[in-house]
HTML snippet that shows the backbone in 3Dmol.js (N, CA, C, O; Angstrom):
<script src="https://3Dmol.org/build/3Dmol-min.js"></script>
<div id="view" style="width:600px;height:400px;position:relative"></div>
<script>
const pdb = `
ATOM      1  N   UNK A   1      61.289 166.091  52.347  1.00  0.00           N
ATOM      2  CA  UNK A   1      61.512 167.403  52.920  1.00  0.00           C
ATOM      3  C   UNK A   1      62.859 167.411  53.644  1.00  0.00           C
ATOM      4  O   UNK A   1      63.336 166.510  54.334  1.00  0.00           O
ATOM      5  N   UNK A   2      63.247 168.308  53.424  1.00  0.00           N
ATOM      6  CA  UNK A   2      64.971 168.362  54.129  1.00  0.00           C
ATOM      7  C   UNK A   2      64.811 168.980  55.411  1.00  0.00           C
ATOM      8  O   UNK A   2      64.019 169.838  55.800  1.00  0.00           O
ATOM      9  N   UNK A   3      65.806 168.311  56.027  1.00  0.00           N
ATOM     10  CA  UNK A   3      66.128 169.550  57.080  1.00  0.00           C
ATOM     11  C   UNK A   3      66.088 171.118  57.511  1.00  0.00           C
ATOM     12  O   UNK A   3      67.060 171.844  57.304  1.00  0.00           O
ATOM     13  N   UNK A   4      65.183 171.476  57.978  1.00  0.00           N
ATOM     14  CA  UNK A   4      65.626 173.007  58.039  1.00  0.00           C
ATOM     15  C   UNK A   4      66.109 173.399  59.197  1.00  0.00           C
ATOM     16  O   UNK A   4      65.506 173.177  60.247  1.00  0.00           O
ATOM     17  N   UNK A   5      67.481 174.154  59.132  1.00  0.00           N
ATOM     18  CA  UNK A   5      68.355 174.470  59.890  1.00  0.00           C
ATOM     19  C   UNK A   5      67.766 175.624  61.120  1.00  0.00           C
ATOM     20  O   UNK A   5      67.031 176.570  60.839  1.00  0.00           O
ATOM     21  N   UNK A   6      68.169 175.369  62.243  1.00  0.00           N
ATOM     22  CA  UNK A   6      67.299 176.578  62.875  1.00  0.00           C
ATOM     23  C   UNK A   6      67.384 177.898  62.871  1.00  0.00           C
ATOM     24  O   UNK A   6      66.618 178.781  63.257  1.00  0.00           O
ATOM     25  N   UNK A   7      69.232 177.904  61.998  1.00  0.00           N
ATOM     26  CA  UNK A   7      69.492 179.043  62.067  1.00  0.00           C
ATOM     27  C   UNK A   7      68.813 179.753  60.828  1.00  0.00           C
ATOM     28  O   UNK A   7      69.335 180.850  60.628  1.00  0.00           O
ATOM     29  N   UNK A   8      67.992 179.504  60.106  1.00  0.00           N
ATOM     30  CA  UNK A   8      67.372 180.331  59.122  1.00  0.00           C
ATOM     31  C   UNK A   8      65.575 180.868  59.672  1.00  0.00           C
ATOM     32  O   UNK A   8      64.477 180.311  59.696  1.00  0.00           O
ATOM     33  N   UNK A   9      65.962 181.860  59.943  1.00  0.00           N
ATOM     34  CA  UNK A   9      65.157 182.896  60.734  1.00  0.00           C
ATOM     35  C   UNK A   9      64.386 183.425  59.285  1.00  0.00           C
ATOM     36  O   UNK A   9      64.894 184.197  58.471  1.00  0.00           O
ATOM     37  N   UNK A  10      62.937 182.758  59.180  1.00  0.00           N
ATOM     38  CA  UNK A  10      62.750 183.675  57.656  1.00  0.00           C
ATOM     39  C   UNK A  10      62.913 182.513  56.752  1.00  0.00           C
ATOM     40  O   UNK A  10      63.056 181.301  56.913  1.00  0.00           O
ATOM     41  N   UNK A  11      62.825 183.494  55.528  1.00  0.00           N
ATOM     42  CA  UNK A  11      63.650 182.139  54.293  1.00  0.00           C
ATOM     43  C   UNK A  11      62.714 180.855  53.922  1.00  0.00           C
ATOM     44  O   UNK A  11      63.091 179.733  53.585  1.00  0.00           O
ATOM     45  N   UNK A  12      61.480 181.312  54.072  1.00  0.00           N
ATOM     46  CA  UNK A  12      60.418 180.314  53.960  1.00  0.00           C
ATOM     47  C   UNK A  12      60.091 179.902  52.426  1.00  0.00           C
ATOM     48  O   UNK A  12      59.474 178.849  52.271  1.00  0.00           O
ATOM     49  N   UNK A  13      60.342 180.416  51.640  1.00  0.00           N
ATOM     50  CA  UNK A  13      60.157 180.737  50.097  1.00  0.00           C
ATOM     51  C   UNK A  13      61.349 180.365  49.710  1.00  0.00           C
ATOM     52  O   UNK A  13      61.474 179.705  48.679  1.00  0.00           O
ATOM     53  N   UNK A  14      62.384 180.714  50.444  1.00  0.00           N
ATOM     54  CA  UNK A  14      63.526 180.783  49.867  1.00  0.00           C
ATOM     55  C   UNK A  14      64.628 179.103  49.653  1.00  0.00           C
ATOM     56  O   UNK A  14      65.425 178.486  48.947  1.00  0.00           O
ATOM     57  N   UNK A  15      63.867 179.128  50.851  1.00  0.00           N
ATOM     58  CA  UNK A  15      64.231 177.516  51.405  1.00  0.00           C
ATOM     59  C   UNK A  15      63.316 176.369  50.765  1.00  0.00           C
ATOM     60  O   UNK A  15      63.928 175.331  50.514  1.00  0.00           O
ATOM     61  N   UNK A  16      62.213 176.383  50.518  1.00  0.00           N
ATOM     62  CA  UNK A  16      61.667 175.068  50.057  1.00  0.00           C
ATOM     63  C   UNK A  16      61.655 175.635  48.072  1.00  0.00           C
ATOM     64  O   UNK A  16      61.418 174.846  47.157  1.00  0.00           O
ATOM     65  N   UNK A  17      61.910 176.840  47.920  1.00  0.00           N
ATOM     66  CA  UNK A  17      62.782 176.900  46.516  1.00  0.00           C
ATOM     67  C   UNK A  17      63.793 176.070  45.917  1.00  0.00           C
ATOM     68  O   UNK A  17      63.967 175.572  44.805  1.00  0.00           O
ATOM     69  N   UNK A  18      64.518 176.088  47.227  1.00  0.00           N
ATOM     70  CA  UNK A  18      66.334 174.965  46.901  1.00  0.00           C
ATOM     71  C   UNK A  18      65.619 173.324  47.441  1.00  0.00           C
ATOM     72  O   UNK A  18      66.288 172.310  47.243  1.00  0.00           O
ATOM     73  N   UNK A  19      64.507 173.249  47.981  1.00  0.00           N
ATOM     74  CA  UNK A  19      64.138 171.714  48.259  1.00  0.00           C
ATOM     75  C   UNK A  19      63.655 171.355  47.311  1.00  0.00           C
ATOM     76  O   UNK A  19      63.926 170.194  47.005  1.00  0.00           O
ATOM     77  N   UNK A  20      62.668 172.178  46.330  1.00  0.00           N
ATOM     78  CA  UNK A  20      62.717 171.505  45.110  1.00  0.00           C
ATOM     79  C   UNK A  20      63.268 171.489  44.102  1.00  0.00           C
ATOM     80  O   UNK A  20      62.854 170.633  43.320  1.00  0.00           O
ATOM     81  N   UNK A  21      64.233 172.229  43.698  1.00  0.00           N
ATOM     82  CA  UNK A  21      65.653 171.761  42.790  1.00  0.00           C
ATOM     83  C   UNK A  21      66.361 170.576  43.665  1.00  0.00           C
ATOM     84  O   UNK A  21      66.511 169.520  43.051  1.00  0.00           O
ATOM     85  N   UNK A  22      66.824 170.611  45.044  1.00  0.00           N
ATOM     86  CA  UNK A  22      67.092 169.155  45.276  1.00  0.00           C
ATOM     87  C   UNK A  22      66.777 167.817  45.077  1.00  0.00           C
ATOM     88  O   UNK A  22      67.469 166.810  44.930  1.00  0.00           O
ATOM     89  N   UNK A  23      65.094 168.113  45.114  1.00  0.00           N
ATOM     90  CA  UNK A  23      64.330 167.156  44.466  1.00  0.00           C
ATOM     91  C   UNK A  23      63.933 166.415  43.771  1.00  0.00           C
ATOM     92  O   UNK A  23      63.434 165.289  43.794  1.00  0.00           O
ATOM     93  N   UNK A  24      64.440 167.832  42.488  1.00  0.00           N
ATOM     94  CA  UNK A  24      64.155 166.811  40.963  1.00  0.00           C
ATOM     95  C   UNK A  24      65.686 166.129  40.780  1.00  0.00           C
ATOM     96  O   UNK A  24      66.092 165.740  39.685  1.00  0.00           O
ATOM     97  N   UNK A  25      66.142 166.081  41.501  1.00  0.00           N
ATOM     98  CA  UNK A  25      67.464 165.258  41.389  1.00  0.00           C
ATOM     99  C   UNK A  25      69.220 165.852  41.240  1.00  0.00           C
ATOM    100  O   UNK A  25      69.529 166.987  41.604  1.00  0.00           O
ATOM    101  N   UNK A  26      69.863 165.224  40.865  1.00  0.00           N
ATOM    102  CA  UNK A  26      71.207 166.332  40.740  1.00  0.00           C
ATOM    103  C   UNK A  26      71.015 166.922  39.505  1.00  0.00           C
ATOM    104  O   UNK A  26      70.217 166.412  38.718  1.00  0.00           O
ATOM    105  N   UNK A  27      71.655 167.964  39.206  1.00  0.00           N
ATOM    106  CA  UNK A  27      71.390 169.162  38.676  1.00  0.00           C
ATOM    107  C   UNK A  27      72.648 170.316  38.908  1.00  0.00           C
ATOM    108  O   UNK A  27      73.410 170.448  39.865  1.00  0.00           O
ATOM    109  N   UNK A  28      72.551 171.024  37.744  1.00  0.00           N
ATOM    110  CA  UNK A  28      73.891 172.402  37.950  1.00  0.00           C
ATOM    111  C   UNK A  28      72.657 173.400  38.214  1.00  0.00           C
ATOM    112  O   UNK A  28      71.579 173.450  37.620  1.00  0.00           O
ATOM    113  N   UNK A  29      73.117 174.150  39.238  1.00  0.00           N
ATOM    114  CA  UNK A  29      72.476 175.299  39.264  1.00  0.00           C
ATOM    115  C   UNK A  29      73.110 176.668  39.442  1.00  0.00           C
ATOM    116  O   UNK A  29      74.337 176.653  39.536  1.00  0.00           O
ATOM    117  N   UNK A  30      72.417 178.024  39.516  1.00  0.00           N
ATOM    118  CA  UNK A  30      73.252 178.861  39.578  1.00  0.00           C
ATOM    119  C   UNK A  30      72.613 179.991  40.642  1.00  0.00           C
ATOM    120  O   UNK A  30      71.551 180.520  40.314  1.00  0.00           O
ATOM    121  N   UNK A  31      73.007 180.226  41.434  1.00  0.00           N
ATOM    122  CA  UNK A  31      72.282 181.429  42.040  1.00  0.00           C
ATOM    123  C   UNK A  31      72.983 183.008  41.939  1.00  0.00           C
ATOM    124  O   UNK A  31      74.125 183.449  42.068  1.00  0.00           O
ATOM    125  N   UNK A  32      71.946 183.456  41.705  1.00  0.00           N
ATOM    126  CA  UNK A  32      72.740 185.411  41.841  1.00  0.00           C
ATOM    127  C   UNK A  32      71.802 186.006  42.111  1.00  0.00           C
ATOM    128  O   UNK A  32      70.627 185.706  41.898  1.00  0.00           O
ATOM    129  N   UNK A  33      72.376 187.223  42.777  1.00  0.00           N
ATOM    130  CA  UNK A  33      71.260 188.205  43.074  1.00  0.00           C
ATOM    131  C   UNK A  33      72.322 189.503  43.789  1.00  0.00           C
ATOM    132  O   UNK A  33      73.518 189.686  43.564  1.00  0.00           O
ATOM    133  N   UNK A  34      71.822 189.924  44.283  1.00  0.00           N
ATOM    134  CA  UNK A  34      72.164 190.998  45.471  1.00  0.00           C
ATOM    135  C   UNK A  34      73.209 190.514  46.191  1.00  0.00           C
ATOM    136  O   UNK A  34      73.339 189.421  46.742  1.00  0.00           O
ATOM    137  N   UNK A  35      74.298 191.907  46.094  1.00  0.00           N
ATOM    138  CA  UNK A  35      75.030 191.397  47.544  1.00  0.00           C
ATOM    139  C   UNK A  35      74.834 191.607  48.783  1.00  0.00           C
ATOM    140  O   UNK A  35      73.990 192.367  49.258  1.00  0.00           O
ATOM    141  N   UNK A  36      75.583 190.960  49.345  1.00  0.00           N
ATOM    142  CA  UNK A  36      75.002 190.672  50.869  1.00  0.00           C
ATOM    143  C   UNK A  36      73.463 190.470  51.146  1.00  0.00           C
ATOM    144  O   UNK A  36      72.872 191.077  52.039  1.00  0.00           O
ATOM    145  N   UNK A  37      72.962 189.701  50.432  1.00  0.00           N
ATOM    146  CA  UNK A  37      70.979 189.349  50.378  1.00  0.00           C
ATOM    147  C   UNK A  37      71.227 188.300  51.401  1.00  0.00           C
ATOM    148  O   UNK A  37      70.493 188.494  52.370  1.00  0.00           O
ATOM    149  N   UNK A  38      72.126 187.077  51.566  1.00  0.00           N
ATOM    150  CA  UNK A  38      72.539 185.841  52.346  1.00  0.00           C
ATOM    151  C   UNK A  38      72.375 184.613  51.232  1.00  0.00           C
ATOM    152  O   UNK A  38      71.698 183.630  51.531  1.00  0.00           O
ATOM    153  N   UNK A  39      72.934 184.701  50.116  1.00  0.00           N
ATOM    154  CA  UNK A  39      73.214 183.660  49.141  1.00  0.00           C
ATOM    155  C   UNK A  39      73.717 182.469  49.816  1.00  0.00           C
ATOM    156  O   UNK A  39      72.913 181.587  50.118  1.00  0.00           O
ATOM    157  N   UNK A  40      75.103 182.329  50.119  1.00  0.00           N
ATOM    158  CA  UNK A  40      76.292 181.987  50.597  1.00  0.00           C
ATOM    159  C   UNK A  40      75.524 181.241  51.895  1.00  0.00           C
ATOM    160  O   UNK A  40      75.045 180.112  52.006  1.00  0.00           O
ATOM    161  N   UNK A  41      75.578 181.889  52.426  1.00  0.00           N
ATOM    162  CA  UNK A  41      74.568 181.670  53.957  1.00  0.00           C
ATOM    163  C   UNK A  41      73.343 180.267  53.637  1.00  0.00           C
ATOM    164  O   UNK A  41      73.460 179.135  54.105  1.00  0.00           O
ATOM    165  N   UNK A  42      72.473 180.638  52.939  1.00  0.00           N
ATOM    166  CA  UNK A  42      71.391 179.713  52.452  1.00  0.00           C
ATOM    167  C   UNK A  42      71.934 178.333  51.584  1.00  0.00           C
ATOM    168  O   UNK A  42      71.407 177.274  51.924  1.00  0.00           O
ATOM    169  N   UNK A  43      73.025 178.275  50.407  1.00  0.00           N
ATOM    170  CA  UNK A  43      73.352 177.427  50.085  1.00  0.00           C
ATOM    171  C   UNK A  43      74.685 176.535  51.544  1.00  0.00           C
ATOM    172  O   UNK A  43      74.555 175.366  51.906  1.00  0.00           O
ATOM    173  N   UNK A  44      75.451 177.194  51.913  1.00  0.00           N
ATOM    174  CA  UNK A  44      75.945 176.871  53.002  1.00  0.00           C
ATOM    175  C   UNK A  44      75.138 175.903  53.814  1.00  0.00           C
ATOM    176  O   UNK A  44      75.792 174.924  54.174  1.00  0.00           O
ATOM    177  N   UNK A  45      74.138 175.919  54.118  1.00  0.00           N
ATOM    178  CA  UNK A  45      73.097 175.137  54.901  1.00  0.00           C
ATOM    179  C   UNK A  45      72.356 173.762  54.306  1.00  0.00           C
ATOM    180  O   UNK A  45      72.063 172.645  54.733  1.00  0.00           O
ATOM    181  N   UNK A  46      72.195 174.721  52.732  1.00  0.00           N
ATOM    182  CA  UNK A  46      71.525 173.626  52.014  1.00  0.00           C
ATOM    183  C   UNK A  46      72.448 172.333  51.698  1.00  0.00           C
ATOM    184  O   UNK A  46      72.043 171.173  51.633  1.00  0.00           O
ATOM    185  N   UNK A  47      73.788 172.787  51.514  1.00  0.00           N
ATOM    186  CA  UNK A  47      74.587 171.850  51.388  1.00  0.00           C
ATOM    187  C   UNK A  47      74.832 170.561  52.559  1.00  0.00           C
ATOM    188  O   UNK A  47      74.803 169.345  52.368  1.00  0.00           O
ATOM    189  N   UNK A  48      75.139 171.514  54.126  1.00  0.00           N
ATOM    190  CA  UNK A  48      75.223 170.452  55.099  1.00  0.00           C
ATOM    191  C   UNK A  48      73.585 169.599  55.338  1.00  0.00           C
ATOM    192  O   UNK A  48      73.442 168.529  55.931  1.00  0.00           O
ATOM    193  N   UNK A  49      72.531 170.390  54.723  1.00  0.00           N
ATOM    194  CA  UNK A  49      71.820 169.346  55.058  1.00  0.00           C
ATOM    195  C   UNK A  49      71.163 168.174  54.086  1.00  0.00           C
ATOM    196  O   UNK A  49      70.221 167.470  54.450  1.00  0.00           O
ATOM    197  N   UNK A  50      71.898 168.063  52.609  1.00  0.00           N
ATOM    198  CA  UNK A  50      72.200 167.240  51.662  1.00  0.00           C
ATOM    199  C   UNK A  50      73.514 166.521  51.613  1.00  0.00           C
ATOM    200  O   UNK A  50      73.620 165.428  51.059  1.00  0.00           O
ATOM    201  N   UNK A  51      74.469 167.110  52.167  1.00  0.00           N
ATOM    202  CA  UNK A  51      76.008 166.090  52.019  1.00  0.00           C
ATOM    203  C   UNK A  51      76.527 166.619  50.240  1.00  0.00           C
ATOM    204  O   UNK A  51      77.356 166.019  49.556  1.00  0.00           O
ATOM    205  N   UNK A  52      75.977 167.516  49.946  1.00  0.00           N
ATOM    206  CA  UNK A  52      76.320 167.929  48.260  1.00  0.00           C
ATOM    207  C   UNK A  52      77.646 169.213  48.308  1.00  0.00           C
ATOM    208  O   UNK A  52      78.229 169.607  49.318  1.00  0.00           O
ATOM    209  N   UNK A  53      77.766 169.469  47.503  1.00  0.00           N
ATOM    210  CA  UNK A  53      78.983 170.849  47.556  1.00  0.00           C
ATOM    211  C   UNK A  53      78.106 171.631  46.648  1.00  0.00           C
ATOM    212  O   UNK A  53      76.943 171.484  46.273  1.00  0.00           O
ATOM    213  N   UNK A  54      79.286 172.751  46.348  1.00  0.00           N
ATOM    214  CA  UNK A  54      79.289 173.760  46.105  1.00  0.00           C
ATOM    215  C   UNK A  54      80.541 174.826  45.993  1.00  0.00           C
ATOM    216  O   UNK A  54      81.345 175.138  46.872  1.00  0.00           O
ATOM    217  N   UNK A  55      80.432 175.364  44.391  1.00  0.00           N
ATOM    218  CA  UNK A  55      81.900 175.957  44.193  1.00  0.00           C
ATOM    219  C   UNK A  55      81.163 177.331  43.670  1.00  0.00           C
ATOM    220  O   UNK A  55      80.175 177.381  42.938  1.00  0.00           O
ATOM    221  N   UNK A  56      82.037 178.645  44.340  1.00  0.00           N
ATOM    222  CA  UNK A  56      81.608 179.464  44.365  1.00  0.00           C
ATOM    223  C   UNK A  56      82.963 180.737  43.360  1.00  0.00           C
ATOM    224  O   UNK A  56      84.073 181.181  43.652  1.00  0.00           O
ATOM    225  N   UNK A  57      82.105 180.870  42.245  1.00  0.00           N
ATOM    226  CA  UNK A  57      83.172 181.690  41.317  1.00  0.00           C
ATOM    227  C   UNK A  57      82.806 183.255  42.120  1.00  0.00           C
ATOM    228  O   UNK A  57      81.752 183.764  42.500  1.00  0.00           O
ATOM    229  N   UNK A  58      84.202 183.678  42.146  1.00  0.00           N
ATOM    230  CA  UNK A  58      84.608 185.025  42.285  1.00  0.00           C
ATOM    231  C   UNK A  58      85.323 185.619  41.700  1.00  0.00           C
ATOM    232  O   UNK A  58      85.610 184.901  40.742  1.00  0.00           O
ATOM    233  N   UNK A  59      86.016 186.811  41.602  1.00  0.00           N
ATOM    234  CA  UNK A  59      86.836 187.272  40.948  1.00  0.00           C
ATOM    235  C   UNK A  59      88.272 187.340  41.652  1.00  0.00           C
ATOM    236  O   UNK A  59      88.514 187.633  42.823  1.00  0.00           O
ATOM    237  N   UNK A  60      89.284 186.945  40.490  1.00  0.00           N
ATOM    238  CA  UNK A  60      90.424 187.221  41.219  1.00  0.00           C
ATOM    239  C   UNK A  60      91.820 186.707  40.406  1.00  0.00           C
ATOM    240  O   UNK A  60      91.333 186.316  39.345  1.00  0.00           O
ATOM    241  N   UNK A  61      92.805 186.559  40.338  1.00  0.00           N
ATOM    242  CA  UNK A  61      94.107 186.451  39.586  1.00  0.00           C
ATOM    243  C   UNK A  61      93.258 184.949  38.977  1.00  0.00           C
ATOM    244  O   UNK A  61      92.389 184.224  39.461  1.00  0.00           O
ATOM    245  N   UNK A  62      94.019 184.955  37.691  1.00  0.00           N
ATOM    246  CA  UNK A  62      93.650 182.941  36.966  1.00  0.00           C
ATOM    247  C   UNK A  62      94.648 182.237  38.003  1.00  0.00           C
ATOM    248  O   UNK A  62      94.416 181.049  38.224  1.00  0.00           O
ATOM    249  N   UNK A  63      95.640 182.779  38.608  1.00  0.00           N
ATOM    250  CA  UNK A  63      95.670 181.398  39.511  1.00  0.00           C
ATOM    251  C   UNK A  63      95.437 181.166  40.465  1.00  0.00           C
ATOM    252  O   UNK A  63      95.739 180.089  40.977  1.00  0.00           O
ATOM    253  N   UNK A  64      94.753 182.181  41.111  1.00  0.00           N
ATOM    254  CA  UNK A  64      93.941 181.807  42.208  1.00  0.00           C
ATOM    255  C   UNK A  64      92.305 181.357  42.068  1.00  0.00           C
ATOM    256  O   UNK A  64      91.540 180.935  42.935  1.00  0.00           O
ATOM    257  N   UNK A  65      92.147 181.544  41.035  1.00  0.00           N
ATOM    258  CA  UNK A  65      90.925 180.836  39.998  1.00  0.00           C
ATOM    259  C   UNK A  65      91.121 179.402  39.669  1.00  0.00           C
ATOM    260  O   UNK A  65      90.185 178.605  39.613  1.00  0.00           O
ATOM    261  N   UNK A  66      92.428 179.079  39.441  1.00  0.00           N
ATOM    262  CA  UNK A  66      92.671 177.894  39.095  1.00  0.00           C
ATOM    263  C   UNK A  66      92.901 176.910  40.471  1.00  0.00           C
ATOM    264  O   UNK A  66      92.671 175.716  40.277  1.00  0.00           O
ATOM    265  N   UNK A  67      93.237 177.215  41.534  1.00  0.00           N
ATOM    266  CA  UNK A  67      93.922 176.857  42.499  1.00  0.00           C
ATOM    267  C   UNK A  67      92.623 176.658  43.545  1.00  0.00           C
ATOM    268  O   UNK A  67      92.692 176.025  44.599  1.00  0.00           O
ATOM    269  N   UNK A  68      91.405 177.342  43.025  1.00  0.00           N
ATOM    270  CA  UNK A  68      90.221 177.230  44.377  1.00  0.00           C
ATOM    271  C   UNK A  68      89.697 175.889  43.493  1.00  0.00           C
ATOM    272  O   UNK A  68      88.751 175.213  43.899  1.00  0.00           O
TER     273      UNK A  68
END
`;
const viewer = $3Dmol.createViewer("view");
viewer.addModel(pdb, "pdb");
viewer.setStyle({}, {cartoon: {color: "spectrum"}});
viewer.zoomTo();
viewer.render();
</script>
């Protein structure tokens, strides 16, 4: 069981969702949904409390695509 951050108020479903994709091991994953739902926010957390990253595609010129 990972860490859960205190700042996630809520997110009970949402959070032991990403503990078990952590679980079954490394893995590509993808999240989407809604904007402003707190994507960003939730993987942000999940990351500091694994030590893993995370690269986040957006839109914008190819070389600033290339350059993130």
């Amino acid at each position: 069981m990972l860490f859960r951050p205190t700042a996630l108020i809520g997110r009970t479903s949402e959070w032991e969702g990403l503990e078990r994709f952590v679980e079954r091991g490394p893995g590509f994953g993808i999240v989407y949904g809604q904007r402003r739902a707190g994507k960003s926010f939730l993987l942000d957390h999940l990351v500091a409390a694994t030590g893993g990253w995370r690269y986040q595609a957006i839109g914008g010129t190819e070389r600033t695509q290339l350059d993130d």
